[in-house]
N, C-alpha and C positions, 0 to 999 in steps of 0.2 A: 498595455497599460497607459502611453505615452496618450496615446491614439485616443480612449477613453476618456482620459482628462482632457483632454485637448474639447471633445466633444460636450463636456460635462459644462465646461469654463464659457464656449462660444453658447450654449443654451442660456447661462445665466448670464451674460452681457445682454443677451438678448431678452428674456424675462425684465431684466433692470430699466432697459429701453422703453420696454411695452409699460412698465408701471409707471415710468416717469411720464410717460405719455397719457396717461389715465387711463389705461387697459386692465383695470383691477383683476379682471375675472379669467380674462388671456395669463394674465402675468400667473396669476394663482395657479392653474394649471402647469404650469413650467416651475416655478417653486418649490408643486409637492412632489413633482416627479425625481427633484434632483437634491432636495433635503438631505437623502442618506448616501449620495454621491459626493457632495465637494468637500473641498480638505476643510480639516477641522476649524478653520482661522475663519470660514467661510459661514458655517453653520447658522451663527447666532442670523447673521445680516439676514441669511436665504429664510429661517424660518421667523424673523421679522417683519419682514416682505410678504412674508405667507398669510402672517398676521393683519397685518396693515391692507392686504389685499382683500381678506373678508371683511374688517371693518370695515372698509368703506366701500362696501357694497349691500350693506347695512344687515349681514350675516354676524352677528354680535356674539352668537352661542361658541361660533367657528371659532372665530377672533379670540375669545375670552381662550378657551381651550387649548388653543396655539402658545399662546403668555403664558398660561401655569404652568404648559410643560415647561417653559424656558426659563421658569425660575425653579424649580425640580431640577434641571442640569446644574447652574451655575447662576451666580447673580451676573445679568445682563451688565457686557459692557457699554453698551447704548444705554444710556442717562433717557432718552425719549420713550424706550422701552414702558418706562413708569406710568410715563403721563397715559402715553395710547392705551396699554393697560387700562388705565383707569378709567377712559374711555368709554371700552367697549365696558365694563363692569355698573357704568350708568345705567348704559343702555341695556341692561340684561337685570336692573332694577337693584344691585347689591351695591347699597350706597355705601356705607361702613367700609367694606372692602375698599373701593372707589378712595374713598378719605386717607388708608394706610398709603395706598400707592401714592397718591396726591401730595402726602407728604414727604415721602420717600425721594420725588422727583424734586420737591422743592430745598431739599441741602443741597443737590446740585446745581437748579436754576432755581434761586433763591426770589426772582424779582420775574415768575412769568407771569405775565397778565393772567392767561387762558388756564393755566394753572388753578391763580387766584379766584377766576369765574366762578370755574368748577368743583371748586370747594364750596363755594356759597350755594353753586347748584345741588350738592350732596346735602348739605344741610337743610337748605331749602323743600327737595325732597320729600325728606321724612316728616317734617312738619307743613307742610300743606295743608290748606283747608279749601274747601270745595268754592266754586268762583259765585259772585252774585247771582248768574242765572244758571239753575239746572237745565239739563241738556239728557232726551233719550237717542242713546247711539245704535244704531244695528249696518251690519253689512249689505249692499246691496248686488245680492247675489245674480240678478239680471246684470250685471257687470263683469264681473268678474271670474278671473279662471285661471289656472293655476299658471299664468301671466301674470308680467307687471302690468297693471292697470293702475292710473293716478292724472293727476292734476284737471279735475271737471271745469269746466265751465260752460255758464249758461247762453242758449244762443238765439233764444226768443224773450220778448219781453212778457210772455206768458212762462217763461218757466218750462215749456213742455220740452225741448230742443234744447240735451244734452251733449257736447263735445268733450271727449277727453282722448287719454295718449295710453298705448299699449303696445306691449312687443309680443302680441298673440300673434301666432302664424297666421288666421284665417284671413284672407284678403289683403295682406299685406304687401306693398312692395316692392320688398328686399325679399330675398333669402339668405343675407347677407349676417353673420354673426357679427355684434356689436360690446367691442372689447369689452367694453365697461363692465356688461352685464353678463354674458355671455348668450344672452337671446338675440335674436333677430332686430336690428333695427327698428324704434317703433316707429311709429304712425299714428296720425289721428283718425280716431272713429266717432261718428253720431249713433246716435240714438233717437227716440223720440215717443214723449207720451202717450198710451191707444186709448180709445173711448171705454176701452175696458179695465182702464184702471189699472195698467202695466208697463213699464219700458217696454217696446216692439224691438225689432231688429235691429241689432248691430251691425253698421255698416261703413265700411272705410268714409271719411270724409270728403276726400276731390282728389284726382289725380294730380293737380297744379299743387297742391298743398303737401301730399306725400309723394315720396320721393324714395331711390335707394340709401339714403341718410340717415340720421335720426331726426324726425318733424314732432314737433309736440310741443305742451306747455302753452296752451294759445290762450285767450283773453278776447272781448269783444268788445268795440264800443259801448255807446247808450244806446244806439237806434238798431244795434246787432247786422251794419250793411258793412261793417270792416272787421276782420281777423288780425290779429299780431298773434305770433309763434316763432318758435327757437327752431332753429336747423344748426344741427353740430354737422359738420363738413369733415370727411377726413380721405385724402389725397396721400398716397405713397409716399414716405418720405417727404413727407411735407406737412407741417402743425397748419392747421387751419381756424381751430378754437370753433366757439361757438355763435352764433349772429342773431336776432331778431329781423323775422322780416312781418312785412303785412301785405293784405291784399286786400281789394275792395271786391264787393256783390255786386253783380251786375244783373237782372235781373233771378235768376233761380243758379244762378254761376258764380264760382269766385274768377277773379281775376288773373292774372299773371303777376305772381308775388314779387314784392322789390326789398331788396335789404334795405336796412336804415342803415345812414350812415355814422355809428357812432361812437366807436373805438375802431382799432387798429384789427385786422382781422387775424391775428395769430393768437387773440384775445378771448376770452371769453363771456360771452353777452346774453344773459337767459330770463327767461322766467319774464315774459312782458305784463305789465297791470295798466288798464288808461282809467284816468279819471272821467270823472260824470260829465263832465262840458268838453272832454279830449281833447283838454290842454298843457295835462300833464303827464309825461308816460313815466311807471316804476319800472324798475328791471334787474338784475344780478349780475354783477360784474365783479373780476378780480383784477382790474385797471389801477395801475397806480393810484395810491393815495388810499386805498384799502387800507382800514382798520386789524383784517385778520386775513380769514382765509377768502373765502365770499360772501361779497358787502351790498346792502341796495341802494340805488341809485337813483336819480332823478333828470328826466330833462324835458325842458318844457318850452313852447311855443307862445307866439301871440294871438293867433288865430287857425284854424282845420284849415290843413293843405298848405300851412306855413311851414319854415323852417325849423327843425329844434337846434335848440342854441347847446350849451356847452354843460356833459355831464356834472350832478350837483350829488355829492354824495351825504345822504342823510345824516349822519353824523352819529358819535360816540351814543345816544342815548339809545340808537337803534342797533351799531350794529356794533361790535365786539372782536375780541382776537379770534371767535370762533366763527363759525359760518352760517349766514343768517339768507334765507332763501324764499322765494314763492312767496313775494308779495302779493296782496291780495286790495287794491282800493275801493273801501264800498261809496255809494252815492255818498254819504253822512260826512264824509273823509274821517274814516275811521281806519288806520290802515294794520289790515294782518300781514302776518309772514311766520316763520318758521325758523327756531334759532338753535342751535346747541352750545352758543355760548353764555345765555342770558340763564337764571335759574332755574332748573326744571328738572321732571322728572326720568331722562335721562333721553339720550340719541335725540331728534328733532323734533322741539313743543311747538306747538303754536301760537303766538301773542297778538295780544290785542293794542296798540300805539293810538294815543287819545292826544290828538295836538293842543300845546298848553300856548303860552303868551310867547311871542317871539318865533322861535323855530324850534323850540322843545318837542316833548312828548311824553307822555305821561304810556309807562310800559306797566300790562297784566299781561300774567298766565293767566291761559285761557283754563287749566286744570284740567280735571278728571271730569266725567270720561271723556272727552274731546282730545286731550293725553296721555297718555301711556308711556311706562321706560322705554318704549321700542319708537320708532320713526314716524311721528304726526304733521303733517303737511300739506300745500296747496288747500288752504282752505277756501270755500266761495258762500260768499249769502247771498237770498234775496233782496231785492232793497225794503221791503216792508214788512217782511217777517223775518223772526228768528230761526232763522233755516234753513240747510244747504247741504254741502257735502264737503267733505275733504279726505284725504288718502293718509293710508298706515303700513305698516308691513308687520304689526300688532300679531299678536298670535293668541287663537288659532286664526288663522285663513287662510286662501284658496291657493295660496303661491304667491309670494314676494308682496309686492306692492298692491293693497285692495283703494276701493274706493267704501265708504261710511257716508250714510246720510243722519243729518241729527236735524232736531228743532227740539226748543227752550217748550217745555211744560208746565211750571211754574214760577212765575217770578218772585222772589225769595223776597221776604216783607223781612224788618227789621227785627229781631232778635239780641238780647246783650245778657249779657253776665259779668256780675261784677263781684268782685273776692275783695274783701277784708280780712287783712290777717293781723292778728294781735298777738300779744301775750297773755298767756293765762295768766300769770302768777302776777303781774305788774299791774295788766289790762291796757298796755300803750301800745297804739298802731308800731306796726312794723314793718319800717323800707326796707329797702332790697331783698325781701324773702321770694323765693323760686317758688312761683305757682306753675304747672301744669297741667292744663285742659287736656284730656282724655276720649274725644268719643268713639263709640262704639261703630261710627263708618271707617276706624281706620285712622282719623287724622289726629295728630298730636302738636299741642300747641305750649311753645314753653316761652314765658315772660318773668318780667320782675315786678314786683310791687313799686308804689311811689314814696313820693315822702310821707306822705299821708297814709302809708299802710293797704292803699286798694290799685287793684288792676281791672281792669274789664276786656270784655272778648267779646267778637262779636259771632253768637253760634247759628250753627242749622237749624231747622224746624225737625221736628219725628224725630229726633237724636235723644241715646242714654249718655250723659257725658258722667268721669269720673273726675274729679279735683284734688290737686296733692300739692301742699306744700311744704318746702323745707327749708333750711336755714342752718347753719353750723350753729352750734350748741343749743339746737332744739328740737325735739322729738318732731317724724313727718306726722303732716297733720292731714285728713282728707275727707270728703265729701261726695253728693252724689247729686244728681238732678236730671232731669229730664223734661225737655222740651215738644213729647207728644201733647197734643192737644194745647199747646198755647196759644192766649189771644194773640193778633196780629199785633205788629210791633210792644210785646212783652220785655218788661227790665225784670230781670232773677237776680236778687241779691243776695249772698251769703256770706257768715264771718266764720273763719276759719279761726280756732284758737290755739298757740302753741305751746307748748310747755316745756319751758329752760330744763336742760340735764343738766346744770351746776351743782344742782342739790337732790338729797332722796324723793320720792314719787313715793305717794301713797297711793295704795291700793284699795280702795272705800269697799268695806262688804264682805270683807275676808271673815269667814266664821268659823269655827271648829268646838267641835262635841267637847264638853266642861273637862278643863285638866287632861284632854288630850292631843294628838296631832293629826284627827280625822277632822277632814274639812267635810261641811255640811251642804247640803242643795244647796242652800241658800247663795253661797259663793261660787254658783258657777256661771253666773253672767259673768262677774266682774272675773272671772278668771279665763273667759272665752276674750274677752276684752282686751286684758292682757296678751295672750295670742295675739289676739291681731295687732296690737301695736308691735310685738317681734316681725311679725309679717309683715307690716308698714316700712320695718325700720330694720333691713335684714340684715345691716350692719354691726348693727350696736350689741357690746359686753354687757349682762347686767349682773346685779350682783341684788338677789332675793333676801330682804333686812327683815327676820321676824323679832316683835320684841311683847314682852311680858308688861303684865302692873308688875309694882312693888311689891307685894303680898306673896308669901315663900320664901324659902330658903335660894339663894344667889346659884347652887348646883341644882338645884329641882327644876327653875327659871332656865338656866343656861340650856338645859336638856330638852326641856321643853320646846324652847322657841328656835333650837334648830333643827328637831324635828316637823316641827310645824313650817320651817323654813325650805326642809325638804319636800316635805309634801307639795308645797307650789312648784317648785322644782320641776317633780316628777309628773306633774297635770300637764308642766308646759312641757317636758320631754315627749310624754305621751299625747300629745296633741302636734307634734310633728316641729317641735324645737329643736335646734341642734345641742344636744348635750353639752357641745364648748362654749358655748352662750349665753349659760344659766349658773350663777354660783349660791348655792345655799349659805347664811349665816345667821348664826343667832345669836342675839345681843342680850338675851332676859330682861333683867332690870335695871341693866347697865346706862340705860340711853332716856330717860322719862325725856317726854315730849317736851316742844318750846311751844307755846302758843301764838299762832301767827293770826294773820288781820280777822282772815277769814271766820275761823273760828271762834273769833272773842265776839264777833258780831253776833252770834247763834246765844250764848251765857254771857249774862249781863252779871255774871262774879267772877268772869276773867276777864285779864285783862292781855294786849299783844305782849310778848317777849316774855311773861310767865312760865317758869321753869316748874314741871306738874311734879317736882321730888318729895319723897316723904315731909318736908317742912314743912311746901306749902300745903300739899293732902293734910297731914293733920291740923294746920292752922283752920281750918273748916270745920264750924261746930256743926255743918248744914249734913245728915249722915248722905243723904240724895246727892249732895254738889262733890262730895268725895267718893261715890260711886260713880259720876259719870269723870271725874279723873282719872280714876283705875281705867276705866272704858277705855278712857281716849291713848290712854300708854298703851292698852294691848291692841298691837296695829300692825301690817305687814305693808314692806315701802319695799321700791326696787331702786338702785344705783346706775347709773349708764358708767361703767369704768373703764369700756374702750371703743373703738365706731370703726376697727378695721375688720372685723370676722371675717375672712372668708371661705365661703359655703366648702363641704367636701364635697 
């Protein structure tokens, strides 16, 4: 037994060492093998490890599954537990969940940046709306195989001369297993356009270029006569981090590649981008003075085949407490990269950085589909067209990491919508009411009105949108529109009207057969109407007000009008009301009307605040203008008398 643990303990020092070392996928295996071996004090850490080891190998299903069991056991004593959690629950597209945890982690660490991010990232999420240019995505399955396959770039000024990085076995190498992943060392491979309108053969890139290492991530100048690419080194007992090197073309050859010199080599330095005049190189380093986990970089020259001067890290607008990777410089100086600290929809987005006055930048998600909750990265364009490639581990496809090619199909012309939302009863705009845009691609958009009562959105083209607004003490109010077939930059206006629950709601059109409590055809619009405001408002108590004329006996009346009171009742039970949500009463002749603005405007012999009781009815020698008084008494109104229900 001595002998056992003895064994069980040196595996997991050893597993700890490999993880700390970046060996996610070596350590994982040592992990799961010893999960139901080490002492109990042990557990949480080993199958945290286990956790943290799929995450960040961008296996999120694994990851997420690891965590649930672990709060199934016992609430974690690792506080970090939370946040990773929440994590991988990004990236596996469950934002809500994602939120619980996020805050769960934050009574502990009350003040984390990365925390903070990715709350706004979870919110942000769900209400997403599609980016100004649409984009068709498909796999390119002449690429890819059930290998990591990722990071393209182009390596002709025509576009046909494809390079990217892979740890397929075919020509590789190594046969070397590479912790990280647990495949084979990659390498870089070309490609190349055929007259027949297909990528040709896949074929290793240079033997100078790959290596038994990991070689990949490369970038090419403007003129495509120079290579930059990452080579992760790793030596026995010895950290060696990651380096950028380059090499030059010499005629149909690369050269003999040189590291740049530009951190410290136990450092890690990846991911190279040159600008259009290659005077400036991007890159990914976690060098001191990092914002998070991995930040980008810059450092730049006064002239090709000068020296670069001293790393310039892009600053807080680019990069984050989380890790922002695979810069991408287009001619335009438009600069992409890849972040999962910025908001998005979960594990690694891709953003677009538009430089403003000074040394800012101006950050978009690039969105859907170019997006996904799973890992979007290494993006590349052409310089004159909208289109390129970049890599996922999106599901389905072929294994791990695929390459995607997309290009922009329409450029999205100006569309708006704009909500006014008033008062019914008053007729005054009304700020801060909660409008929600709705459409039918999925996106939900939630804002406030202004002071002036309107908000505007600016929507898709082809789109059903629905519209909702609400407001404490007033019924939700909603809408509908659709943006098929609009003219090009179309304004859609619409006023939403609300209606204050402080007072009874009449029911206009309520009818029933003479002297009895059968409701007639006639009232079933306004009583499907009703429905749907329950369904609008799936909150709210009401309380069903029938009330009589004058004319009858005070028992005849009472009888009557809560029978009649029931019958609305029962229409709206019978139409899928919740029975605790509807209260029948009947008021008979108890309650004759007041006449409001409304109404006095229609009868030029009433007047507002007129009380319709037997004085005033018989003060009417007119017999017509005391028949439509009796009318207006017999009427059915509904109460809002509570706004908690909740559904069974």
């Amino acid at each position: 037994m001595s002998l056992l643990a003895c064994g069980t303990q040196s595996k997991l020092e050893k597993a700890d060492r490999i993880f700390e070392e970046g060996g996610y996928h070596a350590a994982s295996k040592t992990y799961r093998g010893i999960q139901s071996k080490v002492k109990p004090h042990q557990t949480e850490h080993v199958r945290f490890r286990l956790a943290e080891s799929y995450r960040l190998t961008g296996k999120y299903r694994e990851a997420q599954a690891i965590y649930e069991s672990m709060f199934r056991r016992r609430t974690p004593v690792n506080t970090e537990t939370y946040l990773r959690y929440a994590q991988a629950l990004l990236a596996n597209g469950q934002y809500d969940k994602a939120k619980e945890q996020l805050q769960l982690y934050k009574k502990y660490v009350p003040d984390s940046p990365l925390a903070d991010s990715l709350m706004v990232a979870a919110d942000w999420a769900k209400t997403s709306q599609k980016p100004e240019l649409t984009y068709t995505v498909k796999p390119v399955n002449a690429f890819n195989t059930s290998f990591n396959e990722y990071a393209p770039a182009y390596a002709s000024s025509d576009y046909e001369i494809l390079y990217f990085t892979s740890s397929r076995k075919a020509g590789n190498k190594s046969t070397k297993t590479y912790d990280v992943t647990g495949e084979v060392t990659a390498d870089i491979y070309l490609t190349a356009f055929t007259r027949k309108g297909s990528w040709g053969k896949i074929t290793p890139a240079s033997d100078v270029l790959n290596t038994k290492y990991e070689d990949g991530a490369c970038a090419f100048n403007s003129s495509y006569d120079r290579i930059y690419f990452t080579r992760c080194m790793k030596v026995k007992r010895e950290k060696q981090g990651c380096a950028i090197y380059t090499a030059k073309r010499i005629d149909d050859e690369w050269g003999e590649p040189e590291k740049l010199p530009l951190v410290a080599d136990t450092l890690t330095v990846a991911h190279p981008s040159i600008s259009d005049d290659g005077l400036t190189l991007y890159f990914v380093s976690d060098m001191e003075g990092s914002y998070g986990g991995m930040d980008i970089w810059k450092v730049t020259r006064d002239s090709e085949g000068g020296n670069w001067g001293e790393p310039i890290n892009l600053g807080r607008d680019i990069n984050t407490p989380g890790n922002e990777v695979y810069p991408f410089i287009h001619a335009n100086g438009t600069l992409y990269f890849s972040s999962d600290g910025h908001p998005g929809l979960g594990g690694l987005d891709i953003f677009k950085a538009m430089p403003t006055a000074g040394t800012g930048w101006e950050i978009q998600n690039m969105g859907e589909p170019i997006n996904s909750s799973a890992d979007d990265f290494a993006i590349i364009f052409e310089r004159e067209n909208d289109r390129g490639f970049f890599s996922s581990n999106r599901k389905p496809s072929k294994g791990g990491d695929d390459i995607y090619e997309f290009s922009s199909y329409t450029k999205m012309v100006e569309y708006y919508f704009t909500a006014l939302v008033r008062n019914a009863k008053t007729k005054a705009n009304m700020p801060n009411a909660d409008v929600r845009l709705i459409g039918n691609n999925g996106a939900v958009v939630r804002r406030t009105t202004g002071d002036n009562g309107t908000i505007e959105f600016r929507v898709n083209p082809g789109t059903d949108y629905l519209v909702i607004s609400s407001t404490k003490g007033f019924l939700n109010q909603k809408t509908t529109f659709s943006s098929i077939d609009w003219p090009d930059d179309f304004h859609h206006r619409d006023t939403l009207w609300m209606t204050p629950t402080d007072k009874s709601i009449e029911i206009p059109n309520i009818f029933f057969e003479f002297g009895k409590a059968t409701l007639t055809p006639d009232s079933r619009h306004s009583l499907d109407s009703l429905v749907m405001i329950m369904e609008d408002n799936p909150t709210i108590i009401i309380e069903l007000h029938a009330h009589t004329d004058s004319r009858g006996s005070v028992e005849v009346n009472d009888v009557l009008s809560q029978q009649r009171a029931q019958a609305v009742v029962d229409y709206l039970i019978n139409n899928r009301v919740d029975e605790g949500r509807v209260i029948a009463v009947g008021f008979g002749k108890s309650r004759p009307r007041v006449v409001d603005a409304e109404i006095a405007k229609h009868y030029s012999f009433l007047r507002a605040n007129t009380r319709l009781d037997d004085k005033f009815i018989n003060s009417l020698r007119n017999e017509e203008q005391q028949e439509i008084c009796h009318q207006l008494n017999r009427r059915v109104e509904f109460q809002v008398v509570g706004d908690n229900y909740k559904p069974r």
